[in-house]
C-alpha positions in Angstrom: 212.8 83.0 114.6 210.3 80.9 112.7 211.9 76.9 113.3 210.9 75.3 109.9 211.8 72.2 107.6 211.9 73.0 104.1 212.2 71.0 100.8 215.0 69.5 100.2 217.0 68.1 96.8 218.4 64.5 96.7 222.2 65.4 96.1 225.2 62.9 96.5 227.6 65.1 98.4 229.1 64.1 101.8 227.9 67.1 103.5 224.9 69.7 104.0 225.0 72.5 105.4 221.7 74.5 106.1 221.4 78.0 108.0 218.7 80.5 108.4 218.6 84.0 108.8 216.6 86.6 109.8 216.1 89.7 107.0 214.3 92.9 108.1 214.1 94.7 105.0 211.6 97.1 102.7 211.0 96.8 99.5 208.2 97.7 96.6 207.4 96.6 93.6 206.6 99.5 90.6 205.4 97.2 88.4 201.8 97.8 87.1 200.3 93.9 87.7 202.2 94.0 91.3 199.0 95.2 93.2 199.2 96.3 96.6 203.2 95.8 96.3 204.0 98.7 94.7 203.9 100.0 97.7 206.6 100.3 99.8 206.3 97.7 102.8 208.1 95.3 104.4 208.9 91.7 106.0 210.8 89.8 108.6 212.4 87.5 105.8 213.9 84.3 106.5 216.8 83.3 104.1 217.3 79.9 104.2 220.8 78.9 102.8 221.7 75.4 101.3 225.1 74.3 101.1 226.3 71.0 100.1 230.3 70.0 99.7 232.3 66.6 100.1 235.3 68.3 101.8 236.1 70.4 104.9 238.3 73.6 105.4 241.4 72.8 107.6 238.9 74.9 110.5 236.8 71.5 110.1 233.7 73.5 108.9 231.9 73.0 105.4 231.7 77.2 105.4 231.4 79.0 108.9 228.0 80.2 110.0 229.3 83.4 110.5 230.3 83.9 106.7 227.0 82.9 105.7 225.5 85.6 107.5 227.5 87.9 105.7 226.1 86.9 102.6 222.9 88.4 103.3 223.3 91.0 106.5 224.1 93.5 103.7 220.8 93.9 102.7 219.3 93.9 106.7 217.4 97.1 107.9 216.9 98.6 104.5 215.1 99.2 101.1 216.1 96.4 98.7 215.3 98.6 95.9 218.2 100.8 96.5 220.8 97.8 96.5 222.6 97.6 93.0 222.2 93.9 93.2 218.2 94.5 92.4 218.9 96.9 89.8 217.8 95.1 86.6 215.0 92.9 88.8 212.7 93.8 90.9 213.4 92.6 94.6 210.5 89.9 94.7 210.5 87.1 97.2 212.0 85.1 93.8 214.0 88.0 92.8 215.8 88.1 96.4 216.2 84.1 96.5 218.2 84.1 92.8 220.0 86.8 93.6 221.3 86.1 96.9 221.8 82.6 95.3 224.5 84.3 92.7 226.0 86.2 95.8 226.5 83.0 97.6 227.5 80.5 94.8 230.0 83.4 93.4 231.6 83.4 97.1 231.5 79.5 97.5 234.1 79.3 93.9 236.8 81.2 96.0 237.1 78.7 99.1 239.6 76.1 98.6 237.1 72.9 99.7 234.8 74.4 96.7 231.5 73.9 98.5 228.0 74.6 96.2 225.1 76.4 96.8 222.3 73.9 96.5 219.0 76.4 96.9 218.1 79.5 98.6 215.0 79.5 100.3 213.3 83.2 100.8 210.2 83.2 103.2 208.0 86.2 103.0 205.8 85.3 105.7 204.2 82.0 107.5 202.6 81.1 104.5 204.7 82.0 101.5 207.9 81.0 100.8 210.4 80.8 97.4 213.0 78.2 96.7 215.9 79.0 94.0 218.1 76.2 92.3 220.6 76.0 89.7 221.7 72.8 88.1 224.6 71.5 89.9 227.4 69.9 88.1 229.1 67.1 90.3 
C-alpha cells in the first residue's frame, strides 16, 4: 500500500479519523472527450476516508476501521460501471470520490456519536489523486 500524507481541512472537531483502502476495480469512460478512457481499464485505487467527530461510541472508537472498509469493499474486484451508484455519473476518479463521499456521510447520520465525513480522497495512481468535500455544518 502506497504510505501517503494528503491535504488536510482546518476543522474544530475533537477528533480525526483517517483510513485508507486499497480498491482494485475497472472502469471506462464512454464519453467522447474521455480519450484513451473509454476504454475499459483499471487501477489499484486508494480511497482515502476523512472522518472528524467530537464524541466516541460507548466501543471508544470514532467509527471502527472495519466499518469503513465496508463502505467501499463493495465496489473491490469489479467494473464500476455496472454499480447503480455510477448510474447517472460516470465512475471518474472525481465521480468515485463524491460518490463514495454520499455513501459514507449517508452512513455516518445513523451512528449515535454523529461523526462527519470531512473529504474523500481517490488516488488513481502515484501521481494523480482527487479530493471531495462538502460544506460541513458544525
Amino acid at each position: 500500500m502506497l504510505f501517503q500524507y494528503y491535504p488536510s481541512v482546518p476543522h474544530s472537531y475533537k477528533f480525526e479519523l483517517n483510513k485508507d483502502i486499497e480498491l482494485a476495480a475497472a472502469h471506462f469512460n464512454p464519453h467522447e472527450s474521455a480519450g484513451a478512457s473509454r476504454n475499459m481499464h483499471g487501477h489499484t485505487f486508494i480511497i482515502s476516508i476523512t472522518l472528524v467527530g467530537n464524541e466516541l461510541q460507548d466501543s471508544g472508537f470514532l467509527v471502527n476501521f472495519g466499518v469503513i472498509n465496508e463502505f467501499v469493499q463493495r465496489f473491490d474486484f469489479s467494473v464500476l460501471n455496472d454499480h447503480p451508484e455510477f448510474a447517472e455519473q460516470f465512475p471518474t476518479t472525481e465521480g468515485i470520490a463524491k460518490t463514495v463521499y454520499h455513501l459514507v456521510a449517508d452512513a455516518l447520520k445513523e451512528m449515535p456519536n454523529k461523526p462527519k465525513c470531512l473529504q474523500v480522497l481517490v488516488r488513481e495512481n502515484p501521481s494523480s489523486y482527487v479530493i471531495y468535500r462538502e460544506a460541513l455544518e458544525t
